[in-house]
N, C-alpha and C positions, 0 to 999 in steps of 0.2 A: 105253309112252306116254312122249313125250318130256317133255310138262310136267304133274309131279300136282298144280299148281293147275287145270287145265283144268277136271276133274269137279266141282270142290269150286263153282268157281264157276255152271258151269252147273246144279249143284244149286239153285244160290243164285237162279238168272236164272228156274230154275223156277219155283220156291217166287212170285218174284214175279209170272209170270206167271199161276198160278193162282192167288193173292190178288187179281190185279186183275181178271183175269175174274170170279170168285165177285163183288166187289163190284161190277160193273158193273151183274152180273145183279140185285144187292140195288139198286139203283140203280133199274135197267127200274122194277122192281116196283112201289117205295115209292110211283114217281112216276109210274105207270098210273092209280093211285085206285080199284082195283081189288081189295083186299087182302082175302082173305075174314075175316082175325079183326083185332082193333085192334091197336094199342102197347099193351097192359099189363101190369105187373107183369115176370113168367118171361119174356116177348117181348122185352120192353126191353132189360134183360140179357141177351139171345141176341143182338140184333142190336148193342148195344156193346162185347161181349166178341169177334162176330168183324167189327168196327168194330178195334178195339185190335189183337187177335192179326195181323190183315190191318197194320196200319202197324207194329209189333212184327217181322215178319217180313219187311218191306219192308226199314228200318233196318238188320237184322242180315246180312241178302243183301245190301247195300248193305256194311257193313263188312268182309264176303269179301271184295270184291270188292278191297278194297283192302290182303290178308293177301298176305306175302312168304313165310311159312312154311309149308308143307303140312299139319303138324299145327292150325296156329292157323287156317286156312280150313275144313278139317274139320271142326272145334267150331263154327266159327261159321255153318258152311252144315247141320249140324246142327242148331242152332238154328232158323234159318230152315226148314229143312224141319218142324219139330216146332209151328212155327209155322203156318203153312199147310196143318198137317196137322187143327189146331184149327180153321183158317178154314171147311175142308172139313165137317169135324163141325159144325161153328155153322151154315152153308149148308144143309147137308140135315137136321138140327134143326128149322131153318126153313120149311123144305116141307112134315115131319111136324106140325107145328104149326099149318098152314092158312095158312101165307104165301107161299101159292099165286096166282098171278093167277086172277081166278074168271073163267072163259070162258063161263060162260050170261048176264053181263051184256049 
């Protein structure tokens, strides 16, 4: 491969696009009215932690993007993958938790 910032970056380009898909779908949901369980308490903090992890890993794919060094894109699209790897977990968290669109309304 001729450039090894390529992978480092498109790890990074990843990482944001499934943060931003995952939040989209947190999006649909919130704003259906349709949510089988409330905001409270354990919920809250599920959906602020991958509210954060999701801009957390935005930011840091975003500072790839701008590494001249192969090793310092690395760590940093690491990051952002480790990031989005939390989004992922908080997203399906979420599902197991009943923040489900409820379809028999």
């Amino acid at each position: 491969m001729d450039n090894p910032l390529l992978v480092h970056r498109m790890r990074a380009l990843v990482a944001v696009l499934v943060c931003g898909s995952a939040l989209f779908q947190i999006h649909a949901v919130d704003t259906s009215g349709r949510v089988v369980v409330s905001r409270t308490g354990w919920v809250l903090a599920l959906v602020v932690a991958t509210y954060t992890a999701a801009g957390l890993a935005t930011a840091t794919a975003a500072y790839t993007l701008f590494q001249r060094r192969p090793e310092r894109a690395k760590l940093w699209s690491n990051i952002a993958t480790a990031f989005a790897i939390v989004v992922i977990l908080g997203f399906s968290s979420g599902w197991f938790l009943g923040l489900a669109v409820d379809d028999t309304l």
